[in-house]
C-alpha positions as CSV (number, residue, x, y, z in Angstrom):
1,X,0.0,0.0,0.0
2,X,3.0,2.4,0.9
3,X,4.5,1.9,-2.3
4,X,1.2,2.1,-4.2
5,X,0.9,5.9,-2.4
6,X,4.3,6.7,-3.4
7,X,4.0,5.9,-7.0
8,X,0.7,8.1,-7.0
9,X,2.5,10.6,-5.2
10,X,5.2,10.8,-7.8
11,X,3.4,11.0,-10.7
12,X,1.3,13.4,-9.2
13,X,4.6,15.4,-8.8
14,X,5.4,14.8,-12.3
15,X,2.7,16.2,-13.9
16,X,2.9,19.2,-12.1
17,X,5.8,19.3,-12.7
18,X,5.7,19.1,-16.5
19,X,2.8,22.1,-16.2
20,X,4.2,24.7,-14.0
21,X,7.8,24.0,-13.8
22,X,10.5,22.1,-11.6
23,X,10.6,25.2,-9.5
24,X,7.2,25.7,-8.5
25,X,6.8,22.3,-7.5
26,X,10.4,22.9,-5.4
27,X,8.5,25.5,-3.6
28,X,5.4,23.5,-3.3
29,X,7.1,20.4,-1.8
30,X,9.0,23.3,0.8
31,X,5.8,24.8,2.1
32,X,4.0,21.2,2.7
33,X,7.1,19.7,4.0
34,X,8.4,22.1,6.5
35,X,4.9,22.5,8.4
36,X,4.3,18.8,8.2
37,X,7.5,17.8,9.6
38,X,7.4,20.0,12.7
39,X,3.9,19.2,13.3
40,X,4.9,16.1,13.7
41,X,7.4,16.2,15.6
42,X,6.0,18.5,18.1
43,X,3.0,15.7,18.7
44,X,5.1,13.0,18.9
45,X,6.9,15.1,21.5
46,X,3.6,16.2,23.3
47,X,2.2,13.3,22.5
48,X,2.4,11.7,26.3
49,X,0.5,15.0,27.4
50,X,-1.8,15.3,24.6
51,X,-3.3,11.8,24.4
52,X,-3.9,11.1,28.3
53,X,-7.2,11.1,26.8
54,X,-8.7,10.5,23.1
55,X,-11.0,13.4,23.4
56,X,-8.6,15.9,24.9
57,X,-6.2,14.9,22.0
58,X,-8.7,15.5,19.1
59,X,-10.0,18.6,20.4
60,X,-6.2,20.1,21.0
61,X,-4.7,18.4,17.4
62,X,-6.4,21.4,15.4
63,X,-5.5,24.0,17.2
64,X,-1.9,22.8,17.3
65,X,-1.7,22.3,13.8
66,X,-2.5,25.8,12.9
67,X,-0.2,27.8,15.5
68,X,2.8,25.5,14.2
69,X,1.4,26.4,10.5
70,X,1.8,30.1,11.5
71,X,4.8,29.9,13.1
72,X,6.5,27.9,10.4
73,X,5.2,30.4,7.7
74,X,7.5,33.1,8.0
75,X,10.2,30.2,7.3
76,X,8.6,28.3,4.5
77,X,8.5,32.1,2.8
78,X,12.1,33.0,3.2
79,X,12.9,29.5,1.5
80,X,10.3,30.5,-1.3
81,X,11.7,33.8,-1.7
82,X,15.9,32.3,-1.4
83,X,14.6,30.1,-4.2
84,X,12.7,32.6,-6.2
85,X,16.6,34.5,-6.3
86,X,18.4,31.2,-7.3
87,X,15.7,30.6,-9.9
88,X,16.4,34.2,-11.3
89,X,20.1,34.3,-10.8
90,X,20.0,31.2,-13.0
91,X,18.0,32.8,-15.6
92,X,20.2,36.0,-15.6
93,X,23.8,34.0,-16.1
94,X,21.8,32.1,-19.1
């Protein structure tokens, strides 16, 4: 099943690739990765406080998701914007 994901995942990478560029999806992959991945690891870290009980851990997943998606926004955009200069540096020395 994993590897039935991944191969959807790929190709869905692909062909957006193919349709807006290597860079956008580049910027893309940053700003889903970055949030995700901390998110994560902040509930695994909280994760003995946060699921003491079921209900108490559903109702404070949400909130926690969106403060770490704000707090990791100003980061994912300073990555977007390094890579929007790369992308133009490149296209200038061409």
């Amino acid at each position: 099943m994993t590897i039935f994901i991944s191969y959807i995942i790929i190709v869905v990478l692909l062909l957006f690739a193919s349709k807006s560029g290597w860079w956008e999806v580049l910027k893309k992959l940053v700003a889903v990765f970055i949030p995700l991945s901390a998110i994560i690891l902040i509930n695994i870290r909280l994760a003995p406080i946060l699921f003491r009980s079921p209900l108490i851990g559903l109702l404070s997943m949400l909130p926690n998701i969106y403060f770490i998606f704000k707090i990791t926004s100003p980061i994912v955009n300073k990555i977007n914007s390094w890579i929007d200069v790369k992308r133009n540096d490149f296209f200038i020395d061409i």
